[in-house]
VOGU-3710 file (C-alpha; in Angstrom, 3 decimals, decimal comma):
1> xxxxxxxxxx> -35,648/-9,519/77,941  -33,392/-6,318/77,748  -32,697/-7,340/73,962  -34,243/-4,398/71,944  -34,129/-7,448/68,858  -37,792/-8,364/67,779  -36,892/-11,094/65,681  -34,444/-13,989/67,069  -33,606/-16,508/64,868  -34,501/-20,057/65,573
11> xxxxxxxxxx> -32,739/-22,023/67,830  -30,686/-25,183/66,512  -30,392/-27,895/68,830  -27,085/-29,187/68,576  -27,387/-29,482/65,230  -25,013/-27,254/63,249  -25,535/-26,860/59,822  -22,105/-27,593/57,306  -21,840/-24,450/55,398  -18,559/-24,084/53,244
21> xxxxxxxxxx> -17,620/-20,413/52,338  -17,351/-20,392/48,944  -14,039/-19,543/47,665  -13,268/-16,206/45,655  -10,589/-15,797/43,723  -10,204/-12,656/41,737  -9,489/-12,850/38,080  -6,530/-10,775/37,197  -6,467/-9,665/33,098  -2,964/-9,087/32,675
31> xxxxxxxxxx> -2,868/-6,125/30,098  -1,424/-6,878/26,848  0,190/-3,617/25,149  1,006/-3,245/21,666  4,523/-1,173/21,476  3,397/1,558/19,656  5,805/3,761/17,232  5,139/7,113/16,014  7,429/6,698/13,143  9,418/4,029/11,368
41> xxxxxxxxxx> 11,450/1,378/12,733  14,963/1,081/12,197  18,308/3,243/12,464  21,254/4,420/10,634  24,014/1,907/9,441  27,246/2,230/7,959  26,769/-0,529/5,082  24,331/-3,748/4,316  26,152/-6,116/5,820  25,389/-4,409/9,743
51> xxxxxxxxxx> 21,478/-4,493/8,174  22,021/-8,555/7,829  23,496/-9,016/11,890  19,998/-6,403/13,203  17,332/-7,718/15,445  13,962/-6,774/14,261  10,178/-7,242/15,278  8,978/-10,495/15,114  5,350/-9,156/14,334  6,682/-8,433/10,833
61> xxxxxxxxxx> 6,523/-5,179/10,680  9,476/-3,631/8,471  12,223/-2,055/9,382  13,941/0,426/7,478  17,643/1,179/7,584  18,964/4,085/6,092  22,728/4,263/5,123  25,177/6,912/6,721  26,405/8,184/3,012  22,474/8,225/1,667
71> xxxxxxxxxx> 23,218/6,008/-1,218  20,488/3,602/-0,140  17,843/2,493/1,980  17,544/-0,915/3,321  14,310/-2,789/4,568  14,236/-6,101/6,604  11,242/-8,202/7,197  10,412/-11,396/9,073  8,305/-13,484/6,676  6,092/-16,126/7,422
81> xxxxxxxxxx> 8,512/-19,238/6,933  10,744/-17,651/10,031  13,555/-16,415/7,357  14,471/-12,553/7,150  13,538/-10,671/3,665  16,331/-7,480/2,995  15,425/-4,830/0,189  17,829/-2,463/-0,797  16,130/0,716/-2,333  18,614/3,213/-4,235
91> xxxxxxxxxx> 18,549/6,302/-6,299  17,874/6,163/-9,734  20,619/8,292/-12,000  18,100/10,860/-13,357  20,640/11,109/-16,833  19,097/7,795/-17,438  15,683/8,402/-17,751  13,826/9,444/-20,806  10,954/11,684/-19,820  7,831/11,728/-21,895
101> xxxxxxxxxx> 7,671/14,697/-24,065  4,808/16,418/-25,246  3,249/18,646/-27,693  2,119/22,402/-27,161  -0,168/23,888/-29,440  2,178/25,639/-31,088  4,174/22,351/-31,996  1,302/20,927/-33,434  0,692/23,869/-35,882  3,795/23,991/-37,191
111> xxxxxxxxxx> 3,741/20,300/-37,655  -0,012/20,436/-39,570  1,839/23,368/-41,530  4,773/21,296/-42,710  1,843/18,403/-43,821  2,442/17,945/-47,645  -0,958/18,162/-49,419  0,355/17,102/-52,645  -0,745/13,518/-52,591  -4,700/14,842/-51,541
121> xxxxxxxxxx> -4,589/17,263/-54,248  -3,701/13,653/-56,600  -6,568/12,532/-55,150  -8,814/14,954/-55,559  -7,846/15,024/-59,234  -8,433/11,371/-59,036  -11,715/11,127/-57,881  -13,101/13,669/-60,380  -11,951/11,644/-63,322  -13,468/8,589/-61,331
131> xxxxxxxxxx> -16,761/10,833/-61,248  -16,802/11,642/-64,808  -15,884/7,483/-65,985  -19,285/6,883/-63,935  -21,444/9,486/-65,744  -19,907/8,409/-69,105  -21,384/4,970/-68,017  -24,400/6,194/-66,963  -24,846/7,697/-70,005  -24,223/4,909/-72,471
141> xx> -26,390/2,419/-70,552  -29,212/4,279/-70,745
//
């Protein structure tokens, strides 16, 4: 009577309904990071054979190893098959290389200068005999 609550929900008579509480179990996402580098992997060594006994990623990214004295730089990979690929990248002697060389302007007219026209002006002579033969044919067959 003193209950200020209009509405009363029925009344069960002994009977009590079987409710199970459902059960919640949150999902946790564990976060997978990616290391991330801002430059290249790898360090200095003292020779090839330290590059050979280095641990390296096993996502195959390359490593690089630059040697102490500069005379190379190594690079070791994990390939696909599960073995280790090493690349050793050194200096080329530039005394060794030919460059390309080319021609200024100035080369090239010396070079058309020094062109010996003798042989055209044999042809030229050539031709006008040629031209001649044919109008002295011309002529008689007509």
């Amino acid at each position: 009577m003193y209950n200020n609550n209009y509405y009363q929900p029925p009344r069960n008579l002994g009977i009590q309904p079987n409710y199970q509480q459902p059960i919640y179990q949150p999902m946790y996402q564990v976060p997978i990071s990616q290391p991330t580098s801002n430059g290249l992997l790898g360090k200095l060594v003292d020779s090839v054979d330290v590059v050979k006994s280095m641990d390296i990623p096993l996502d195959g990214s390359v490593s690089y190893f630059p040697l102490t004295d500069g005379s190379a730089i190594v690079s070791k990979q994990l390939q696909a098959d599960g073995t280790s690929k090493t690349t050793i990248y050194r200096p080329i002697n530039d005394e060794n290389i030919e460059l390309p060389k080319y021609a200024t302007l100035d080369d090239i007219k010396k070079e058309i200068k020094n062109i010996d026209l003798s042989e055209i002006d044999d042809l030229k002579e050539e031709i006008r005999e040629l031209k001649k033969q044919l109008k002295d044919l011309k002529k008689k067959g007509d």
